[in-house]
N, C-alpha and C positions, 0 to 999 in steps of 0.2 A: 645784734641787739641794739634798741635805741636807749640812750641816755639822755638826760638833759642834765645841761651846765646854769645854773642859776644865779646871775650874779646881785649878792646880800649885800649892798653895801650901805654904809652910816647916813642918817639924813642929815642933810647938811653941807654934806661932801662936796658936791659937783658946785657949790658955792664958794664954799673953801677957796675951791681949787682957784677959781678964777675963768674967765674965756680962755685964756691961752693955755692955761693948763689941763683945761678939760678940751680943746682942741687938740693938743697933745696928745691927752690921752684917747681921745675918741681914734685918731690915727693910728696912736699903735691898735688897739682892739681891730682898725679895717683892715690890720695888714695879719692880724692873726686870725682873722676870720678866711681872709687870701688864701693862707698856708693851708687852712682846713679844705678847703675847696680844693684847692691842687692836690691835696691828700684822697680826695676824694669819698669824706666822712661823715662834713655838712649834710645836714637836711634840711636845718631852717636856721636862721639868729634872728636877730636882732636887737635893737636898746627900747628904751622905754622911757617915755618922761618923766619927771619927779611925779612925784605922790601929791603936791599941793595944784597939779591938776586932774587929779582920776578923782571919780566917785566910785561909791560902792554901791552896789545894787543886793536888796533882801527881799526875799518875798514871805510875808506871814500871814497865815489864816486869809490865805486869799487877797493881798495885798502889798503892794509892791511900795519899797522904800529905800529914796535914794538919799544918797551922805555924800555931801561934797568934801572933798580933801581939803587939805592936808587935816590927818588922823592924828591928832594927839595922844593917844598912846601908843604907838610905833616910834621906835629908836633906829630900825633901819628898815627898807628898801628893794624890791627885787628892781634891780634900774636895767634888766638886761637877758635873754640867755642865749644858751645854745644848745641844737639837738642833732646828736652826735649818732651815727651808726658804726658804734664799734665792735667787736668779739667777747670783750671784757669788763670788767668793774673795774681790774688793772689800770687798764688803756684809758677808761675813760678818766681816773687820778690822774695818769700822767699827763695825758692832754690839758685838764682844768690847773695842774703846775703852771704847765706851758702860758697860761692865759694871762695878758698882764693886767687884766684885774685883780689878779690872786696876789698883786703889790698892795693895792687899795681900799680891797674889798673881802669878803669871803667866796667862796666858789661851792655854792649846795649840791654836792653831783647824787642824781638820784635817777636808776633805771624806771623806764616807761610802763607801766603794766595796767592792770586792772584794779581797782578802790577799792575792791572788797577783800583783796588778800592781807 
């Protein structure tokens, strides 16, 4: 079964932290992404840049409308995920444990399926 790891975290943060500290941390997250590989469980990651560079894209009554970030009503962030092929709901908790964003951030684990269930 695929899973995905979602990392939720505060906006703000990766400012907080600093260059060195978000270096830091961006290196632990390549080396637990390593371990998932060697595990043989990855299917895909990746990070994601803050939110005060995406836009949003809506389309209404036939018309497309773009919102350039950063979004003033959001408090935090997907800055991140991972999608996991594991057996379990179990496995994929312990895993998203394992994850050292789950020091910094939250970790949304949510199985792959279909939008209409």
């Amino acid at each position: 079964m695929s899973y995905m790891l979602l990392i939720v975290e505060p906006l703000g943060q990766r400012h907080e932290r600093g260059l060195e500290g978000g270096q830091a941390a961006y290196a632990s997250m390549l080396e637990f992404t390593q371990r998932l590989q060697d595990r043989g469980i990855l299917q895909a990651s990746n990070s994601l840049e803050s939110t005060d560079r995406s836009v949003r894209l809506q389309v209404r009554g036939g018309k497309r409308n773009v919102i350039d970030g950063p979004f003033a009503e959001t408090k935090e962030m997907v800055g991140g995920f991972f999608l996991l092929d594991v057996a379990t709901r179990e496995e994929a908790l312990a895993i998203a444990a394992e994850c050292p964003a789950a020091q910094w951030a939250s970790i949304e684990v949510r199985r792959v399926g279909p939008c209409y269930n």
